[in-house]
SEDO-157332 format. One record per residue (C-alpha): x, y, z; residue in one letter. Coordinates in Angstrom, 2 decimals, always signed. Layout:
// residues N
+---------+---------+---------+--------+
:      px :      py :      pz : residu :
+---------+---------+---------+--------+
:       X :       Y :       Z :      A :
...
+---------+---------+---------+--------+
//
This chain:
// residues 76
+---------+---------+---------+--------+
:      px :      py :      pz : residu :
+---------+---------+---------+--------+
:  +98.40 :  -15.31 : +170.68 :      X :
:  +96.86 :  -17.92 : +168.84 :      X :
:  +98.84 :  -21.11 : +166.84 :      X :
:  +97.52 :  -23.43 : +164.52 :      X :
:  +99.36 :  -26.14 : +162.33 :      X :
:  +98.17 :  -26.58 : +158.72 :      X :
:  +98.00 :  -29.60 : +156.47 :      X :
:  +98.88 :  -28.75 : +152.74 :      X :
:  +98.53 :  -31.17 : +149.80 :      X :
: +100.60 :  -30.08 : +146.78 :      X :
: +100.22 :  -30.71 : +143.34 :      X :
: +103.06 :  -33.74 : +142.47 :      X :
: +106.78 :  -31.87 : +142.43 :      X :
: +105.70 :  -28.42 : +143.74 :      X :
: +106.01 :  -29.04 : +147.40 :      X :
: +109.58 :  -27.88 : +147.78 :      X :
: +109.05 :  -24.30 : +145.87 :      X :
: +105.77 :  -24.17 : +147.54 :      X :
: +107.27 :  -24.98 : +151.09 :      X :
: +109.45 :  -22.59 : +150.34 :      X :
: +107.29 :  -19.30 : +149.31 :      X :
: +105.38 :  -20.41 : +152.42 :      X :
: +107.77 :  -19.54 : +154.77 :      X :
: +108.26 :  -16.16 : +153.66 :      X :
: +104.85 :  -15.24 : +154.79 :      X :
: +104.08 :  -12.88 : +157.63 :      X :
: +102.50 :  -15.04 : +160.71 :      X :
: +104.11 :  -18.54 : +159.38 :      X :
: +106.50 :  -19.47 : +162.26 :      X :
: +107.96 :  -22.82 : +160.19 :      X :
: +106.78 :  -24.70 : +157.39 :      X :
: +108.36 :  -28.46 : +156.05 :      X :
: +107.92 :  -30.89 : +153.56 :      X :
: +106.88 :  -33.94 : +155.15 :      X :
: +106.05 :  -37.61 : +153.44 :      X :
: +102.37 :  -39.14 : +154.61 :      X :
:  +98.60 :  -37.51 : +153.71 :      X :
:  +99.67 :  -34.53 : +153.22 :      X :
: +102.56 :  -32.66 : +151.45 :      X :
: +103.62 :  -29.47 : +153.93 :      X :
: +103.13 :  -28.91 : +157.48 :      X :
: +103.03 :  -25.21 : +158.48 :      X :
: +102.88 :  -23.61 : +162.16 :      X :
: +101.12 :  -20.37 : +161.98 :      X :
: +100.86 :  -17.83 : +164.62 :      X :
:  +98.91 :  -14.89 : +164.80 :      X :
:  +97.43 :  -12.45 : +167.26 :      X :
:  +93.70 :  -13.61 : +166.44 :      X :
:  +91.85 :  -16.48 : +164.96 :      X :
:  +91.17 :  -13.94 : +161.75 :      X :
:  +95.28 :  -13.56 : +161.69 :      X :
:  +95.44 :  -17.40 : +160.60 :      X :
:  +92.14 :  -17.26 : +158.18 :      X :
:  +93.55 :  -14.54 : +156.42 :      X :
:  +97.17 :  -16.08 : +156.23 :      X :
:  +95.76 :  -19.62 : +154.91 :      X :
:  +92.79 :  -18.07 : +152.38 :      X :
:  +94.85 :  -14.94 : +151.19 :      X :
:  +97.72 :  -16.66 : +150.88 :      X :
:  +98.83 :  -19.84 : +150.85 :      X :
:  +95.32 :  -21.38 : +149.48 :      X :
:  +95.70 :  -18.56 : +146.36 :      X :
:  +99.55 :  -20.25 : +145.30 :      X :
:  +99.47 :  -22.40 : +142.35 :      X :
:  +99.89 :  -25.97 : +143.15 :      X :
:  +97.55 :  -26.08 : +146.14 :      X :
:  +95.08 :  -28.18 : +147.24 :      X :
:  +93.43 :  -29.12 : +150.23 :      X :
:  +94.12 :  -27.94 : +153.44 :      X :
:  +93.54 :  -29.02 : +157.21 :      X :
:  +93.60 :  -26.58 : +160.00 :      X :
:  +94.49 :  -27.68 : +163.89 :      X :
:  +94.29 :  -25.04 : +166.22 :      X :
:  +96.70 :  -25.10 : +169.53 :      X :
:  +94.17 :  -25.46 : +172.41 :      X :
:  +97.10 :  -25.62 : +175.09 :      X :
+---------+---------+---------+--------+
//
């Protein structure tokens, strides 16, 4: 199993809807609006590295209202 914790900045008033479309997603374990550099924090989990790619290019990074992204993956 692999985790990772993205870093989502939002367009100004679309983090809630965003945050919440986000958790609906297969492989997103939780996902909050948080105040500081970025807009959402998401915990994704997925069976292999490609899981999480495929999660955060497919899907979240296609929604309206997003911009850049971080990735950390869970070493431990």
């Amino acid at each position: 199993m692999v985790r990772a914790y993205a870093m989502i900045d939002t367009g100004e008033g679309t983090s809630p809807a965003l945050c919440e479309r986000i958790r609906t997603f297969d492989g997103v374990t939780e996902a909050h609006v948080v105040a500081g550099d970025f807009d959402i924090v998401v915990e994704l989990e997925g069976d292999r590295p490609y899981d999480l790619q495929r999660i955060l290019t497919r899907e979240i990074r296609a929604l309206d209202g997003v911009g850049t992204t971080r990735t950390y993956v869970v070493l431990e």
